[in-house]
C-alpha positions, 0 to 999 in steps of 0.5 A: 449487502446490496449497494444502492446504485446510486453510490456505485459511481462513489464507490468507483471513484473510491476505488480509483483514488485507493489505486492511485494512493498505492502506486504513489506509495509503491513508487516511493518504496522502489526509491528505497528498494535500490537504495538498500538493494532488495525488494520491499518484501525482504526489506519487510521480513527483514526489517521486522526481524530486528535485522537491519537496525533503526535507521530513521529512513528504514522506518519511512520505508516500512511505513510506506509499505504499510501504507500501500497495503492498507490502499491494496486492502481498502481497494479490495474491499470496495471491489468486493462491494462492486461486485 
């Protein structure tokens, strides 16, 4: 599909604003990371294996993962846009 350029620069706002939304969301994740000791990826496999309980704060954390993700494949998609 092309994309009329007209929105390019929209897009590429969008894109930026995605970007800026994950790093926040990273960041608040690597908060929790030395907390619990272990990256967000083995929290993830962890935490979704019923290993670690349900602490309230670790519900936070994986909704942040998610989060962060969700900016990553949204970003992805408005470079697949771009290009």
């Amino acid at each position: 599909m092309a994309v009329p350029v007209e929105v390019l620069p929209a897009l590429r706002r969008e894109g930026r604003i995605c970007e800026l939304a994950r790093r926040e969301l990273l960041e608040r994740c690597r908060t929790f990371e030395a907390r619990f000791s272990m990256t967000s990826d083995a929290f993830v496999r962890r935490f979704d294996a019923g290993e670690l309980g349900d602490d309230e704060g670790l519900f936070e954390w994986r909704a942040l993962v998610e989060g962060a993700e969700r900016w990553r494949s949204l970003g992805a998609r408005l470079e697949e846009m771009l290009a």
